[in-house]
Every structure is written in structure tokens, then in C-alpha cells.
C-alpha positions as CSV (number, residue, x, y, z in Angstrom):
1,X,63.5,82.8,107.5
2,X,61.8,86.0,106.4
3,X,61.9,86.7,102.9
4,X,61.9,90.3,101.4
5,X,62.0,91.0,97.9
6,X,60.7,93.5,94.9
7,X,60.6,92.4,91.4
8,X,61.0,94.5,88.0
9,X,61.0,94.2,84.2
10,X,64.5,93.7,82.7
11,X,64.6,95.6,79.2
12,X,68.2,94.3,78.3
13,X,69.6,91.1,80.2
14,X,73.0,91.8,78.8
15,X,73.6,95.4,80.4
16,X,72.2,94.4,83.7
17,X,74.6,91.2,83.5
18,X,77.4,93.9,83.0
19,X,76.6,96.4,85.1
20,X,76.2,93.8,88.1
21,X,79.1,92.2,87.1
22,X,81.1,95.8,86.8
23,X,80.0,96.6,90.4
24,X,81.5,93.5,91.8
25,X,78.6,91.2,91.9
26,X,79.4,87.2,92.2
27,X,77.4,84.5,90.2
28,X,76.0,81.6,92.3
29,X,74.1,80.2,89.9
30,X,73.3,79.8,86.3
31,X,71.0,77.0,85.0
32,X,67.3,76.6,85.0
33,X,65.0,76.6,87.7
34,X,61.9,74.8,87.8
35,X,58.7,75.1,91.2
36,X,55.6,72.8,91.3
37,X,53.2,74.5,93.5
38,X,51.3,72.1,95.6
39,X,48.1,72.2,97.5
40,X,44.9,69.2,98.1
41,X,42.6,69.5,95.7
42,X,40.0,71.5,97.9
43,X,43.0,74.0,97.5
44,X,43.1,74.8,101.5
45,X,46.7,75.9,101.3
46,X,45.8,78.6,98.6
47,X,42.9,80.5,100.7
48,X,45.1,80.6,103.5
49,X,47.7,82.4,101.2
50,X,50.7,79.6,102.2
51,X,52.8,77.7,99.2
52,X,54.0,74.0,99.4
53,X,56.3,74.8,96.1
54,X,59.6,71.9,95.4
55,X,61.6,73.9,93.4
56,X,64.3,72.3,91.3
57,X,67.7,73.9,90.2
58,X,69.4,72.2,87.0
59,X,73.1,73.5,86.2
60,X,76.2,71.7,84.9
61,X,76.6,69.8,88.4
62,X,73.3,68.2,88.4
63,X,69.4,68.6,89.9
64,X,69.1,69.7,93.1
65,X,65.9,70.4,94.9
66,X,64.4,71.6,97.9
67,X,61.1,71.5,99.5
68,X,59.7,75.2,100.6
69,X,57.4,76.4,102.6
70,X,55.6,79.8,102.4
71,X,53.5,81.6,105.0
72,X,50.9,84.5,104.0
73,X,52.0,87.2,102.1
74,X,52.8,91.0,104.2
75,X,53.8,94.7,102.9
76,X,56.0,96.4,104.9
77,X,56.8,100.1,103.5
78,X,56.6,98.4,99.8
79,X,58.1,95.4,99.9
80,X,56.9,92.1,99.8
81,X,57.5,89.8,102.7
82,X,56.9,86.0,103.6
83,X,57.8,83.8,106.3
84,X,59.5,80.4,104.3
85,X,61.5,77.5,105.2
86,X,63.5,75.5,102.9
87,X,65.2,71.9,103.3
88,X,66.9,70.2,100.5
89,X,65.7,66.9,99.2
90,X,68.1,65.4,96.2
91,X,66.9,65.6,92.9
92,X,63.1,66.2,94.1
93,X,61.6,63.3,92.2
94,X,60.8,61.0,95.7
95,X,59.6,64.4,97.3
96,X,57.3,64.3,94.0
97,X,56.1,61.3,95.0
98,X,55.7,61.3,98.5
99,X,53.9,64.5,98.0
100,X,51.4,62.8,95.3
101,X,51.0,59.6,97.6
102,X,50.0,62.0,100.1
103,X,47.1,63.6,98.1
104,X,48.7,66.8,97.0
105,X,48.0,67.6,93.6
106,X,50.3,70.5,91.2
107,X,48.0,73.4,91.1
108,X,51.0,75.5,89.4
109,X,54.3,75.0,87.3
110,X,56.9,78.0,87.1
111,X,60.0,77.2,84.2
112,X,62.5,79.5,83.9
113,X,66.7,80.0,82.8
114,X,67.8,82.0,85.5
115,X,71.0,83.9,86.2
116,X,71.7,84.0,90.2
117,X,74.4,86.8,91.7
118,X,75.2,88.3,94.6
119,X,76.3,92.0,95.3
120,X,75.7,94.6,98.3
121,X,74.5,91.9,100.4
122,X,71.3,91.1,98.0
123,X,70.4,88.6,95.8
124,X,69.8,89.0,92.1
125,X,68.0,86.7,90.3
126,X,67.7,87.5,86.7
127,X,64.5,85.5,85.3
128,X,63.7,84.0,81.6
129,X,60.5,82.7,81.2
130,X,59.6,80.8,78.2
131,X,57.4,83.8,76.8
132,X,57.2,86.8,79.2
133,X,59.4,89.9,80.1
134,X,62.9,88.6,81.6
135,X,62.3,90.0,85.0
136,X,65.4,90.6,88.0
137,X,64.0,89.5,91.3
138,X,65.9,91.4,94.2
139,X,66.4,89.9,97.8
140,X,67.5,90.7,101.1
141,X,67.4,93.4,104.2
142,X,65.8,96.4,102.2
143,X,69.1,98.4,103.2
144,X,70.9,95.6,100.7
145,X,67.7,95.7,98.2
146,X,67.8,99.5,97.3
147,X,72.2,98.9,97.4
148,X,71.6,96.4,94.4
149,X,68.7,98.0,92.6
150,X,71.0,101.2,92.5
151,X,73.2,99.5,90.5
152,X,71.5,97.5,88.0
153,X,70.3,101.1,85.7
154,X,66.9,100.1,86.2
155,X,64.7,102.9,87.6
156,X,63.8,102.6,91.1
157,X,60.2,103.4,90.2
158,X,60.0,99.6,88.0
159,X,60.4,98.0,91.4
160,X,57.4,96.7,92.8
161,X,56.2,94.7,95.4
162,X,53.2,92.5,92.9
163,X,52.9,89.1,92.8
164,X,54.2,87.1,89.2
165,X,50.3,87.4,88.0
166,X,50.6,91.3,87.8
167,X,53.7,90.9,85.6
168,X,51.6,88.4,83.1
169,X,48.8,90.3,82.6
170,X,50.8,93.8,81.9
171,X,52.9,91.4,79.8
172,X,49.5,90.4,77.9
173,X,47.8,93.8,77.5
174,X,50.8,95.4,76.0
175,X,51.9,92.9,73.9
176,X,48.4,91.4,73.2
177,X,50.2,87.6,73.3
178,X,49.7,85.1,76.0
179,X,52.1,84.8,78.3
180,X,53.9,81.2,78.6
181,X,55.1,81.1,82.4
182,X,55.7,77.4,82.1
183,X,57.2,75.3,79.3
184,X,53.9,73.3,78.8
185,X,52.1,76.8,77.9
186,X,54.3,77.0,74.8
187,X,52.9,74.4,73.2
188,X,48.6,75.8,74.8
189,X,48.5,74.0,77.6
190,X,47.1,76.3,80.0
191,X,45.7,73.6,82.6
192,X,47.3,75.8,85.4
193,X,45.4,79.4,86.4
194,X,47.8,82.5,86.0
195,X,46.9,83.3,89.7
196,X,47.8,80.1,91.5
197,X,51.5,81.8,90.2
């Protein structure tokens, strides 16, 4: 599957929830969502710019996980794009293991309460991090992506293509706080590099 997607700041969570809402938009998920980013410990996955990431989604049903792969990263006329492939695995604790038994060690952890919808054939995935800017990931064909950015009252011109690093370190100059992209940072553990994000 090829993955296309910009991400922006969110100043108010509430208006963008109504104004997507307003326009039609459906909500697939609401809960938290959780990655592990694997790699071996000489870290061979990261120079070659590919993530082994088992993400875990916690709602009201239950855990669910999946186990994702990530090829190098492209630019196509501004937007970020990645090959990936995705297969579920239960509740991601024996992936956990098998990957550990294996030798793969976690090089990153990503928390966040998220807020999932559809609308104009994009995804929207509003993102809370435990101290950060909220930020609205958008998804899809770019056709669908500029649809769904037109309607969230966000300039177009907040949209960008950077990784989740660039994001924490505009977060940290302007506020002069560090960021906490992980719910272990909130208490200073910082045993995980910003840019393995």
C-alpha cells in the first residue's frame, strides 16, 4: 500500500472536531494509540530509512494491534509518501515477544489519544500527545488530502510534509519546554532519541 499524508498544528481541537463533523465527516475511531518502533541494535533498519513499528489501538472494544512495515521515505510535489504493509496481530503483546526473542530491541515509543474520521475520501487523524501541539494528520490520494484540509479552517500553508521530529523541535523553541511524545517522557525519561520518531 502507498501511503500519502501531510501533517499540521491543530490550534483548537474542538473547532476542527466541528467543522469536520459539520461537513459530513464519519468517526472511526476514538481511543488511544500507542507504536513501538523496532530495529536490532546495530539499528540497520534505521539507516536504510524502513520502520518495523506494532502499533496498538485501545478504545471501548478492546486492544487491537497490528504489525507495520515501512519502506524509505519519498516527496512527491510536497507530500510525504511511503511504501507500508500492515497485518493485524491481536492485542500485540506475543508480536512483542516474538519480536524481542528475535533480537529486535524498541528504539522509539509514540503515545497518543487520537480522534480518527473520515471525510472526502481522506483520513483525519487528530493527534494528542502527552505534551506537544495536538496535531491533524491527513491521508489519502492528494485529490482527497487538499478536499479534507479545505475543510478543517486550517491554512493550507500549516500543511507540511516533515517528519514528527520537526514538529518537536518548533514545539521546543517556541515554547522553551520539552516536548513529551511518549507517556514515559512525562515523568524525564528520555531513553528514546526525538529522531528515531
Amino acid at each position: 500500500m502507498r501511503e500519502v499524508e501531510l501533517k499540521g498544528v491543530v490550534a483548537d481541537p474542538a473547532a476542527l472536531r466541528a467543522r469536520l463533523l459539520a461537513a459530513g465527516a464519519r468517526e472511526v475511531f476514538r481511543g488511544s494509540l500507542s507504536d513501538s518502533r523496532y530495529d536490532l541494535p546495530s539499528r540497520e533498519l534505521l539507516a536504510k530509512d524502513h520502520v518495523l513499528r506494532l502499533r496498538v489501538q485501545e478504545d471501548a472494544t478492546g486492544r487491537h494491534a497490528a504489525l507495520d512495515w515501512k519502506g524509505p521515505t519519498h516527496y512527491d510535489s510536497g507530500y510525504k509518501v511511503r511504501e507500508e504493509i500492515s497485518t493485524p496481530c491481536g492485542d500485540g503483546a506475543a508480536m512483542a515477544e516474538l519480536l524481542e526473542r528475535m533480537g529486535f530491541v524498541v528504539i522509539r515509543e509514540i503515545d497518543r489519544d487520537i480522534e480518527h474520521y473520515e471525510v472526502q475520501g481522506a483520513g483525519c487523524r487528530v493527534e494528542r500527545y502527552p505534551r506537544m501541539d495536538t496535531l491533524l494528520e491527513v491521508e489519502g490520494a492528494p485529490e482527497a488530502i487538499e478536499a479534507a484540509i479545505a475543510l478543517t479552517g486550517i491554512a493550507r500553508a500549516e500543511f507540511t510534509s516533515e517528519r514528527l521530529p520537526a514538529f518537536v523541535l518548533r514545539y521546543e523553541a517556541r515554547t522553551g519546554e520539552r516536548a513529551a511524545i511518549c507517556r514515559r517522557e512525562l515523568t524525564g525519561d528520555y531513553r528514546y532519541s526525538t529522531f528515531d520518531a
